[in-house]
Each structure stands twice: as C-alpha cells, then as structure tokens.
N, C-alpha and C positions, 0 to 999 in steps of 0.2 A: 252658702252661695259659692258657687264655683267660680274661680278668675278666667276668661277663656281667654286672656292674654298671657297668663303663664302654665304652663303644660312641663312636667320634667319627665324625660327623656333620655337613655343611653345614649352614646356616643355612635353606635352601631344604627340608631334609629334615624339618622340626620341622610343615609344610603337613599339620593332616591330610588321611587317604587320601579322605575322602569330598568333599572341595572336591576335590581332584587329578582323582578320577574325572568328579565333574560337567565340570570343566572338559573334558576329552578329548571325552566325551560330546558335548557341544553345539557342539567343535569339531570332530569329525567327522561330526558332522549338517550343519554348513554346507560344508563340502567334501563331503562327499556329495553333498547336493543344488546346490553350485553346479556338481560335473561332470555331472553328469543336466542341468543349464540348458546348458552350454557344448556347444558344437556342433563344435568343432577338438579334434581328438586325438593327442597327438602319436605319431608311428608306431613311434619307439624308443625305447629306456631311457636315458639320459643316466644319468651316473654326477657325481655334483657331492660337494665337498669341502666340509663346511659349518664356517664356526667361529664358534662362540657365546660367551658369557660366565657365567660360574655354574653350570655343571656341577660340581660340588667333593667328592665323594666317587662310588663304585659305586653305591652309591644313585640319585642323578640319572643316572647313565647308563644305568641298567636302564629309567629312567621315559623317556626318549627313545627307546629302543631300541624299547620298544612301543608309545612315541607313531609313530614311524616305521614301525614294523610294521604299525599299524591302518592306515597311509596307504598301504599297499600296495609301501613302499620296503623294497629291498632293505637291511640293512646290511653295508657290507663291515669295515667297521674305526670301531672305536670308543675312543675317549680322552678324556681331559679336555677340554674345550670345543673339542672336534677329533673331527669323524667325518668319513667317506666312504660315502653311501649310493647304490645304485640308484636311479633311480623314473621313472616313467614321466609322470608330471604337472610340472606346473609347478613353478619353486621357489618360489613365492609360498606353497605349502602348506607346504612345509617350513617356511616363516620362522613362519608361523601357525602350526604345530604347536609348536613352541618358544615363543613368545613365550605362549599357552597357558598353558605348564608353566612360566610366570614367568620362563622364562629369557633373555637378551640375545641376539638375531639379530645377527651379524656380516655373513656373505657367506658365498653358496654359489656355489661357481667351478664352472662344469661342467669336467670335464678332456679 
C-alpha cells in the first residue's frame, strides 16, 4: 500500500510547474529562432552521451526527457544524470536545455 501523504522528492522538484514551463518556453523560442538565423545544417543525427548534475528523482527525468523532446532529440536511454540522446543540432542546445531546467551541464560526448 502506497502512503499518499509521503512522496520523496529532489530538492529541484519543489520548482513550481509554472516558472518550469516559462522557462522551456523562452528557451525554446531562442533555439528556435537562432536555427531559423543559422545557415549550417548539420546533415546527420549524431547520438551524444550527456551527463549532468541534479537529476535526483523520475520526476526530473521526465522534465528533461521533454525538454529534449521539444528539441527535437531523440532519447534513447535515460538515467540519473546520465542520458543518451539523438539530435540533430548542435550540443550547445542540449547544454541550454538543461541548464534551463536548473540543472548542471557536464559533457555531451558524441559516440
């Protein structure tokens, strides 16, 4: 039997939802509109390993997973400050999609 009066929870997850969304929001307005500016495309998918800091429950991993979705990334594998995504763009968006969502940019290795 589940306790539905206790639920644990990262420290990152207490954010309410309506700053969380503004923020995705306006950071996929500036990716948006800076590949409408950028004139270089890249032709394949590169698959990159990203690992970050403060992911601490499913909770924050759900919120990446659709930060990474709005971005057009595929995800193949997701973990605690350990994913591997598709994308087609730059890693420079990924790092701003995370950093976003508050959370610590490590390295995204392409493989």
């Amino acid at each position: 039997m589940v306790n539905k009066h206790f639920t644990m929870f990262c420290a990152f997850c207490t954010v309410p939802k309506s700053k969380i969304s503004l923020v995705v929001f306006f950071l996929l307005s500036d990716i948006i509109m800076g590949e409408a500016n950028h004139t270089e495309r890249m032709e394949s998918t590169m698959t990159y390993n990203v690992k970050t800091e403060g992911m601490g429950c499913p909770r924050c991993m759900a919120k990446v997973t659709k930060a990474m979705e709005a971005l057009g990334a595929e995800v193949k594998r997701m973990e605690l400050n350990d994913f591997t995504v598709a994308y087609e763009g730059a890693p420079e968006a990924i790092r701003s999609a995370i950093e976003a969502l508050g959370f610590r940019f490590i390295s995204a290795e392409a493989e």
